[in-house]
N, C-alpha and C positions, 0 to 999 in steps of 0.2 A: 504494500500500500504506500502510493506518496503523496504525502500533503505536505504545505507551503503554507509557512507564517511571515509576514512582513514586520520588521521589528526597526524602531528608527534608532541608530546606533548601530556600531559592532558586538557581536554579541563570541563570544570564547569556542570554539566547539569542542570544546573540553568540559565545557559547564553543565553540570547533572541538574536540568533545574527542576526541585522541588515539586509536589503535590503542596499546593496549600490547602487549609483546611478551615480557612475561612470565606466568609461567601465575597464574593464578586458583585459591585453593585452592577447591575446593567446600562449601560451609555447608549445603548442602540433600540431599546425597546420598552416601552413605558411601564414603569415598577407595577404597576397595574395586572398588566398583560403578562411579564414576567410570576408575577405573585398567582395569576388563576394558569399559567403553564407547571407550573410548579407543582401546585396543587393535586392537579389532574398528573404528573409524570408520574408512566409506569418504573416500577424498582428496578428493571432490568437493562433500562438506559439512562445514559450520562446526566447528572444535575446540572443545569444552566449554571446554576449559583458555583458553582467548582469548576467548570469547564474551559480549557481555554479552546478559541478560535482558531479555524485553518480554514486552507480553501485547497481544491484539488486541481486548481492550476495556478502557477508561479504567478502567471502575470493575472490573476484574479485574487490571489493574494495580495499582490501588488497595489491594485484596487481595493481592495478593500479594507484593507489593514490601516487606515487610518491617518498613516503618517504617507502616502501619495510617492513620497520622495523613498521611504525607508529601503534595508536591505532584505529580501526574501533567502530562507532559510530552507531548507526538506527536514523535516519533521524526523527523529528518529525515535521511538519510546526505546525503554528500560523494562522489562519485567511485566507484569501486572496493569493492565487500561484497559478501559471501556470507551467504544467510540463509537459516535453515531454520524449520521447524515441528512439533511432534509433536502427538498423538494428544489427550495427557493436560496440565490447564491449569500444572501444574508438575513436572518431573520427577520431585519427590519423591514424587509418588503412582504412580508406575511400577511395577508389580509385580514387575522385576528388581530393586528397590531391598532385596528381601527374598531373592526366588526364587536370585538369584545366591550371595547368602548362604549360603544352605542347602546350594545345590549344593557348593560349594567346602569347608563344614566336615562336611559326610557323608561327601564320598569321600575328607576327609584321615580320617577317621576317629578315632577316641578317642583311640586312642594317640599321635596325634598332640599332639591338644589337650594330655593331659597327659605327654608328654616332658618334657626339660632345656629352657632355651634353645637350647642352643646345637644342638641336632636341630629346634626350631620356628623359628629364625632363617633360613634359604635360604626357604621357603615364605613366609611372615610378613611381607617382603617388598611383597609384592601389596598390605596393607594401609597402607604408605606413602605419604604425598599425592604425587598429581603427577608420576606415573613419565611414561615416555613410551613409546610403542611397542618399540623397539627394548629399553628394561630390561624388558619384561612378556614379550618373547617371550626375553631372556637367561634370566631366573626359572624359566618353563616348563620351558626347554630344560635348563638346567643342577640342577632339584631334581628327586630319582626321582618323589617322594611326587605330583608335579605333573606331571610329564612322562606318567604312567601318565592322566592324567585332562585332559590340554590338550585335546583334541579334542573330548569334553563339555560341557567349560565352552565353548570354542569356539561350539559347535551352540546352546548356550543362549543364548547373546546376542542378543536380536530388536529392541532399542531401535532401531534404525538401518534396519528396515526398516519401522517406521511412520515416518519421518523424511521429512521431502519439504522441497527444493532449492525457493527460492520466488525468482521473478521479480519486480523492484518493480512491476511494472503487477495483478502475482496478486492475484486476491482471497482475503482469509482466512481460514478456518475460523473461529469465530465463539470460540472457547475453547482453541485450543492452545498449548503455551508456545510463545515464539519463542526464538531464540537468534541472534546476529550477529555475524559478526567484518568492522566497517567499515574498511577498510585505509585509507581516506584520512579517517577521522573521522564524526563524525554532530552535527548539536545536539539540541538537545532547546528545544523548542516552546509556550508557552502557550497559552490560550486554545485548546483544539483541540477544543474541542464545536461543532458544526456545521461543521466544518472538513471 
């Protein structure tokens, strides 16, 4: 399997980098959106929140990595990873990115929106970075205004079912993002054109 990170700097390729084990705020997808993918992800593939980014061509790495200018790398893991792939070449173009949106402020409805705080506070919630499963289904369970609408938003969730579990020997789609969480590390590689 080769995948391609874009990193701005030089990076060692000697350097074993780390699994961390703290969550990743998301930059590319609204904590929102991030918080009801989460919710919904099946055990058997990769946490957003721990994952880091690739892409399965250099020069879409390139692009999309952020830094425009940066140096693209080939991905090598260590041991032990879980890695997936979606549909779409970065999440941020995911049509839940919006759709989830929409659903979630139509059926709180107006009155909602314009209450006090302190009646938009229990629901409002959702839109905190970096919940974890266990507070997104307390939220549900414990606000009426959401509880009346869990099952909904539930059914809407479909990120996770374009999502596919990739084996390192897998060949890979030619455009979709990747995401990994390498438990025993990865480097990162030069020179990987004819590689």
């Amino acid at each position: 399997m080769k995948i391609y990170r874009s990193i701005n700097g030089e990076v060692s390729s000697k350097k074993l980098n780390l699994y961390l084990t703290t969550s990743r705020l998301p930059s590319n997808v609204p904590y929102l959106v991030a918080n009801l993918w989460e919710w919904k992800r099946p055990e058997k593939l990769p946490s957003r929140r721990y994952s880091v980014y690739a892409s399965p061509q250099a020069q879409l790495a390139q692009e999309l990595g952020g830094c425009g200018n940066g140096t693209v790398y080939q991905v090598k893991f260590e041991g032990n990873v879980k890695v997936a792939q979606i549909k779409h070449e970065d999440s941020r173009y995911h049509p839940e990115c919006r759709s989830l949106i929409k659903i979630l402020t139509q059926h709180l409805q107006q009155s909602w929106v314009d209450s006090p705080i302190e009646t938009k506070n229990k629901a409002g919630r959702l839109w905190m970075p970096c919940l974890s499963k266990t507070e997104i289904e307390t939220i549900f369970n414990d606000t009426d205004t959401l509880k009346e609408i869990k099952t909904v938003v539930w059914n809407s969730i479909k990120y996770w079912e374009d999502a596919r579990l990739l084996a390192r020997e897998e060949t890979l789609s030619n455009t979709g993002e990747i995401f990994f969480e390498a438990f025993d590390g990865y480097y990162l590689r030069k020179g990987y054109a004819g590689t």
